[in-house]
C-alpha positions in Angstrom: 41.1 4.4 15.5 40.2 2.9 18.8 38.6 4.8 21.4 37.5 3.9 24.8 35.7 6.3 27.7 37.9 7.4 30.9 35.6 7.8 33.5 36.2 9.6 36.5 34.6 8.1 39.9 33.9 11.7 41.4 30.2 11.3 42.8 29.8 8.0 40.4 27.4 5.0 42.1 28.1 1.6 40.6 25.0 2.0 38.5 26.6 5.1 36.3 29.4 3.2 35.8 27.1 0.3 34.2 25.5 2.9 32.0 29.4 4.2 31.0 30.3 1.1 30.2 27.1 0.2 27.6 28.0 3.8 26.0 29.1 2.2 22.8 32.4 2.5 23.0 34.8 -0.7 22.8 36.8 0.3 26.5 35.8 1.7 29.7 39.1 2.6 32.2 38.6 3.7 35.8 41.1 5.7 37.7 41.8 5.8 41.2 41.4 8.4 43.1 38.9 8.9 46.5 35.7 6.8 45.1 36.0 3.6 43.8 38.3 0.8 44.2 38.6 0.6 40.1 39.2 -3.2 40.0 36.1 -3.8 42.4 33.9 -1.5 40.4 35.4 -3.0 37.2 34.8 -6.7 38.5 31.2 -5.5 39.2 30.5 -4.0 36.0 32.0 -6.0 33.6 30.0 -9.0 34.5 27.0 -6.3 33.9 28.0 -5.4 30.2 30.2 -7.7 28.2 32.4 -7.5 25.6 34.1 -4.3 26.1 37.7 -3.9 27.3 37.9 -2.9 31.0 41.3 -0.9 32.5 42.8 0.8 34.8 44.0 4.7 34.4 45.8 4.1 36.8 46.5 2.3 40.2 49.1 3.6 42.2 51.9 1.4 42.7 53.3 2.8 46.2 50.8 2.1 48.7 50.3 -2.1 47.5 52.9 -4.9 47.4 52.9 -6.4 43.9 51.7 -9.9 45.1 48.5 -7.8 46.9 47.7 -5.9 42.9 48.1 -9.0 41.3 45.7 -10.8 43.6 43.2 -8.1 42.7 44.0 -8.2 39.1 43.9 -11.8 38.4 40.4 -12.1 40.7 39.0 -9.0 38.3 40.4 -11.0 35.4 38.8 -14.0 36.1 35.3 -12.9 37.0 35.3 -10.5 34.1 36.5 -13.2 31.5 39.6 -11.8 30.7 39.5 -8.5 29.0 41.2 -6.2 31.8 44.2 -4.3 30.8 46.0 -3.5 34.2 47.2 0.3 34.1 49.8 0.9 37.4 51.6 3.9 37.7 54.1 5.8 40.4 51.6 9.0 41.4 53.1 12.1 42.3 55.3 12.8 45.2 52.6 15.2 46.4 50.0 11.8 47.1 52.7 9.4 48.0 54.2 11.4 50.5 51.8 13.8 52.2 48.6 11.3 51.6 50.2 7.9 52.8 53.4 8.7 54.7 56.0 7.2 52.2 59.0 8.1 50.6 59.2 8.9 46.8 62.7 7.8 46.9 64.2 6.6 43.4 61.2 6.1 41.8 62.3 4.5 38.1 63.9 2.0 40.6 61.0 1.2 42.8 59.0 1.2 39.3 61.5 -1.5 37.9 61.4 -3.5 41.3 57.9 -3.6 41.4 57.3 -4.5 38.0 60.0 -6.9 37.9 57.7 -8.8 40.4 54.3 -7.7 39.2 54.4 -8.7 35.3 56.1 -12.7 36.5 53.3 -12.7 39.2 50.5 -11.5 36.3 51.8 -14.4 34.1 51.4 -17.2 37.0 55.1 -17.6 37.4 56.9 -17.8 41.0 58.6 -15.1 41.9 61.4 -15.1 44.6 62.6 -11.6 44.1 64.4 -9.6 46.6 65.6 -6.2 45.5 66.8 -3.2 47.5 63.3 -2.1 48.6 61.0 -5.0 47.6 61.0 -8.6 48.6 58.0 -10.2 46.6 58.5 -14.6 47.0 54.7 -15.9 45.5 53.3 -17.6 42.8 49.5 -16.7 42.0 46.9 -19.3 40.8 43.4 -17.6 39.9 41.0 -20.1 37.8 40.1 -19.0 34.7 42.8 -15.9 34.5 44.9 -15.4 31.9 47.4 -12.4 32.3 46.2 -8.9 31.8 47.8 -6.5 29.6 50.2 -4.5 32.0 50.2 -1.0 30.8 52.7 2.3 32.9 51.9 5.7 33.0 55.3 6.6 32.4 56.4 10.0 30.8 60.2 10.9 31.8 63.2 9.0 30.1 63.4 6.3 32.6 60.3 5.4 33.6 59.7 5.3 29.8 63.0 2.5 29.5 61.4 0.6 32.3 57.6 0.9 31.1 59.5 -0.5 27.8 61.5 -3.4 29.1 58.8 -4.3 31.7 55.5 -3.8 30.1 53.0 -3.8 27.5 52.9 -0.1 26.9 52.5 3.3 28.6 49.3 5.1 29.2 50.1 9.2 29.2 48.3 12.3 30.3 48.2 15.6 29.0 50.4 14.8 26.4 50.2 16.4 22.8 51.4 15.3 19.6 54.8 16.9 19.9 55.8 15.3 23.4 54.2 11.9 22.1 55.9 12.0 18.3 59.2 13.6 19.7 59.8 11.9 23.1 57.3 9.2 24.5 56.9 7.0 21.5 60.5 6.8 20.2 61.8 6.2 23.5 59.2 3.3 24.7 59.9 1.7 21.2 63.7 1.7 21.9 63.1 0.0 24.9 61.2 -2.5 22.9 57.1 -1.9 24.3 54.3 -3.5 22.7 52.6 0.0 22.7 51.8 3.5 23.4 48.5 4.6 24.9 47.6 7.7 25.7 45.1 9.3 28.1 43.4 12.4 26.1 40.7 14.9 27.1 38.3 15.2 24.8 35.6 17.5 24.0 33.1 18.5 21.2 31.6 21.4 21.1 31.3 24.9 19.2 33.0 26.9 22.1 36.6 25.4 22.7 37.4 28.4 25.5 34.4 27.5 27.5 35.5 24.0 27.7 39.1 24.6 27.8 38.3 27.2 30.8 36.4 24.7 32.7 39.7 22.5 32.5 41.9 25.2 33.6 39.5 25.5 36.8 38.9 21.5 37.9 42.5 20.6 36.6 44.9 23.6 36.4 46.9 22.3 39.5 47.9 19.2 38.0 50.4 21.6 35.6 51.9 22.3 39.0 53.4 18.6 39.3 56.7 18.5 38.2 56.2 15.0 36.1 53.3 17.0 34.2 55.4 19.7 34.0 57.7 18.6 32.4 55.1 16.9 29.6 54.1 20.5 28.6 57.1 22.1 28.8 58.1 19.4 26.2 54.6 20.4 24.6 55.8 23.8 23.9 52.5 25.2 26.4 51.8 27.1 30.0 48.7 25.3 31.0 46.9 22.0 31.0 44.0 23.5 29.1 46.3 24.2 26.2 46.6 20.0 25.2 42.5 19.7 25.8 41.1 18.3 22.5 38.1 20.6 22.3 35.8 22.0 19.0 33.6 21.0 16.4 33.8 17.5 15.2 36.4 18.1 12.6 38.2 19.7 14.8 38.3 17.2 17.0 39.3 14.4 14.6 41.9 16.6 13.2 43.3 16.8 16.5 43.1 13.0 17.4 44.7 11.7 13.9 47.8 14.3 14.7 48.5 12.0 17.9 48.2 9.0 15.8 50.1 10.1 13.3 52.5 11.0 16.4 52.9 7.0 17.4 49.7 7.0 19.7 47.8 3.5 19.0 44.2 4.2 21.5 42.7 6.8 23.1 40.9 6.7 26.7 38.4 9.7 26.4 37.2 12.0 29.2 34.2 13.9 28.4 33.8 17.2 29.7 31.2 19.9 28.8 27.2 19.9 28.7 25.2 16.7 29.1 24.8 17.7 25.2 28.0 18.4 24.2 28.8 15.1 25.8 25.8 13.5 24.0 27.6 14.5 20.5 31.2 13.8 21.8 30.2 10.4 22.5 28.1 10.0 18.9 31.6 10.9 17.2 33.8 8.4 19.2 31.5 6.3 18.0 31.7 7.3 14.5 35.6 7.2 14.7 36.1 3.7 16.0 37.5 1.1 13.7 
């Protein structure tokens, strides 16, 4: 079982990310959301703590051109020594249109557009592609880059084709064992992808409500967007603090072997809880890795 941390930037200084990334675990992913650039404060910390896998969870594909992302990636790449796994994904319509101005037209076709440039431009080839909303003509040369794992956060039918044709894998959120056995992992594996990854919540502790009401407060809204929606309606559930992984540490590794069982291949952890309960969540993920 392999394990990494998911930390989220809210309030973090460079210096907390540092300490999350000597946590013992073999990963550390960053998301994006209003702190940190995640490739900066990956660039930066990586070259603080090596050894460990450094990602993104996830960058949103919308507001960059793919030859601007892989410019960051390869530079991250390079000064980190190779160990980033690149985690892009299409947001909500929500961010993309009320935050930047855009339109969330067609989105599995700006997905395949973009990564149809992005993965060539990753993997140092020249790319002269000129599709019905993206014109990406490059070719990238970063010393001492090799090409990053690119991972989707794809969880409908054709995002998951593209993420399968396109990439190296999807990275999911708030999905459970029956959306992951039943619909995520057979389809991405159709489409021929190296691998599934999915983003779980995890918590130990010896009150499950507590945590899984804390969820429902700081997170709740997210069951609102229709692509998460539609991951826990496949999950049989009402509310995003339903697929929380949260109890006692056999409950907790109960929980985690059902989505392996499921077609799940790594987990990227977010702690919630106590500064104890995170203490002993983090003592177990160490336990579990392999």
């Amino acid at each position: 079982m392999r394990i990494g941390l998911m930390l989220d930037d809210a309030g973090k200084t460079i210096d907390d990310i540092v300490a999350a990334a000597r946590s013992g675990l073999p990963a550390l992913w960053l998301g994006q959301r209003f702190g940190w650039d995640p490739l900066t404060a990956l660039a930066v910390a990586g070259r603080e703590v090596p050894g460990i896998e450094l990602g993104t969870a996830i960058v949103p594909t919308w507001p960059q051109h793919p030859i601007t992302l892989a410019t960051r990636a390869l530079s991250t790449q390079s000064a980190t020594g190779n160990r980033l796994s690149l985690g892009v994904g299409l947001s909500h319509p929500v961010m993309v249109e009320g935050q930047y101005g855009l339109t969330y037209d067609r989105p599995a076709r700006h997905l395949r557009e973009y990564l149809s440039a992005l993965g060539p431009l990753l993997r140092g080839e020249t790319v002269a592609h000129q599709g019905e909303t993206l014109t990406a003509r490059a070719r990238l040369e970063v010393a001492g880059a090799t090409p990053p794992a690119l991972l989707v956060s794809a969880l409908g039918d054709r995002t998951l084709r593209v993420a399968g044709e396109l990439a190296d894998g999807t990275i999911t959120t708030w999905a459970g064992p029956r959306t992951l056995g039943e619909h995520i992992v057979p389809k991405i594996r159709k489409a021929a992808a190296g691998r599934a990854e999915p983003r779980v919540v995890v918590a130990v502790t010896d009150e499950p409500d507590v945590i899984r009401a804390w969820v429902a407060r700081e997170y709740g809204i997210a069951g609102t967007l229709p692509a998460y929606r539609a991951v826990l309606d496949r999950e049989g559930v009402r509310e995003i603090a339903e697929v929380v992984v949260a109890g006692d540490e056999d409950a907790v590794e109960r929980e985690l072997r059902r989505q392996l069982d499921a077609g799940a291949t790594e987990f990227a952890a977010a702690l919630v809880g106590s500064p104890a309960e995170q203490d002993r969540t983090l003592e177990l993920l160490r336990s579990l890795n392999s």
